[in-house]
N, C-alpha and C positions, 0 to 999 in steps of 0.2 A: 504494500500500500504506500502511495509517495502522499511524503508532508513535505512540511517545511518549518524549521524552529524560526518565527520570528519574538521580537523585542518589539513589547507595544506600550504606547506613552496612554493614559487617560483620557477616555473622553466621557460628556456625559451623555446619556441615554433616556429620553423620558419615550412613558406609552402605557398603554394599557396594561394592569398588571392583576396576576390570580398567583394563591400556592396550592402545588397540585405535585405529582411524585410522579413516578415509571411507572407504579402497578393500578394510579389511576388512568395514567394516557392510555394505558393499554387495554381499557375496558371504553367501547366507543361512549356508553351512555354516560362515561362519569367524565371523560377525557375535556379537558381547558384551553389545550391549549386551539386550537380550532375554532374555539367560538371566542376567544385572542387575535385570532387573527381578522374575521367579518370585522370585531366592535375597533380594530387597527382602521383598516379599509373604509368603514364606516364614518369613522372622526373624523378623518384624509379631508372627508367632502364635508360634515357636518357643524364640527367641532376642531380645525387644525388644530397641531402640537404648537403651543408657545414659542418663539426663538426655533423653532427647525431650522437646521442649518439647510440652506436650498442643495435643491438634486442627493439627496442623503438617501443611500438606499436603505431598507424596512433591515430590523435588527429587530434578533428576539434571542434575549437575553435569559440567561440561568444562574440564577447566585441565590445567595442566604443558604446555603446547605445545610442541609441538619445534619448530614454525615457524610453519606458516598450517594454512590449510584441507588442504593436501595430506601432512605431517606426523603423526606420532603424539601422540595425547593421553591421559590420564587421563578414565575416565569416574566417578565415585559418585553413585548412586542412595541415596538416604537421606533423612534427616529434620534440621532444625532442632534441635539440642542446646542447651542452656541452660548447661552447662560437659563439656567434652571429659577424659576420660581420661590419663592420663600416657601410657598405650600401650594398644591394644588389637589382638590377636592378630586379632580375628573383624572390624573394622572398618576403613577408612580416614577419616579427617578430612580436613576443608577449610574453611579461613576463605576465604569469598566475599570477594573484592577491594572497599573500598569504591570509591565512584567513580562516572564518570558512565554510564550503559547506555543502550539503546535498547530498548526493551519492543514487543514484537509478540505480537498474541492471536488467539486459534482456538478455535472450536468447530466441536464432530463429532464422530464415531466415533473412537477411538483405536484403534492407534497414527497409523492412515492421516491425521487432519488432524497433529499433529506433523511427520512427514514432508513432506508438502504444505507448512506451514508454513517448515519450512528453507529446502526449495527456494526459496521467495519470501524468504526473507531474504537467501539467497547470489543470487539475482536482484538485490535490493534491493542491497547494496555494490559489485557488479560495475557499476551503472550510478548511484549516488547517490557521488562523488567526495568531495564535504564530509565524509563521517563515513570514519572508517579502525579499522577493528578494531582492541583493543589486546592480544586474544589472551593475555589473562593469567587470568580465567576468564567463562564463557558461561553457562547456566543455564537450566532449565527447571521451572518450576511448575504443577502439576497442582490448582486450587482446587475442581475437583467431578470427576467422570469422565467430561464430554465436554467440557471447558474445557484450553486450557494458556493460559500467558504463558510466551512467552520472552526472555530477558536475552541481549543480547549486549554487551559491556566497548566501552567507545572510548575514543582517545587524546584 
C-alpha cells in the first residue's frame, strides 16, 4: 500500500459535528456519519460556515478519542476556516493537530473507495509495526468528487 509521511502545521476546521464509534457506522440504522454529510451539503446553500476559507475542499475530521479504533470518537465534516468564532450554537471547531501523519489516496466512486480505503489503512497498522497511531486527530480530504486523501496522526 503506498503512503507518504508528511509534516502538517494546524489549521482550523469548523462543520457539523456528532460522537459516534466503528461499531455504530457499521450498523446503517444507527450510523452518523452520513446524515454529517447531507446536514454539510445542506448548510453549503443554507447556512454557510463563518470565515470558510474560499475553494476549501469538504474535510471530515476524527478526534477526541476515547481510546483506539474500538472506542468513541468525535466526527466534523466541514471546511477550512481562516479565524473561528468565540462560540457557535450551529457549528463544532477543531484545530487539526500539527505533526507528523501518514497520507493514503483513493480514487472512485464515493463513498465506497473511502470505505475500501480505511479498510486498507487498518490492514496497513495491524501489520506495519514501525508507525503507531497517535489517535489525537485523523482526517479526510475530498480534493475533486472521486478523489480522497487520508490523514492519519503518528507518534
Amino acid at each position: 500500500m503506498d503512503y507518504e509521511k508528511v509534516n502538517l502545521k494546524s489549521k482550523n476546521i469548523m462543520g457539523v459535528k456528532a460522537r459516534t464509534s466503528n461499531a455504530l457506522e457499521s450498523d446503517y440504522e444507527n450510523a452518523k456519519i452520513p446524515s454529517l454529510w447531507r446536514e454539510y451539503f445542506q448548510s453549503a446553500i443554507l447556512d454557510p460556515i463563518p470565515n470558510e476559507v474560499p475553494n476549501t475542499p469538504p474535510y471530515a475530521i476524527y478526534c477526541n478519542y476515547e481510546n483506539d479504533v474500538n472506542g468513541e470518537y468525535d466526527v466534523i465534516v466541514g471546511a477550512q476556516v481562516s479565524k473561528t468564532p468565540k462560540s457557535s450554537a450551529s457549528y463544532g471547531v477543531i484545530a487539526l493537530e500539527s505533526g507528523d501523519y501518514l497520507r493514503f489516496d483513493a480514487k472512485g466512486k464515493m463513498p465506497m473507495a473511502t470505505v475500501e480505503l480505511w479498510a486498507e489503512i487498518w490492514r496497513f497498522f495491524d501489520k506495519n509495526s514501525q508507525f503507531k497511531r497517535s489517535f489525537k486527530t485523523d482526517f479526510e480530504v475530498y480534493p475533486d468528487e472521486d478523489g480522497v486523501s487520508i490523514y492519519i496522526g503518528i507518534k
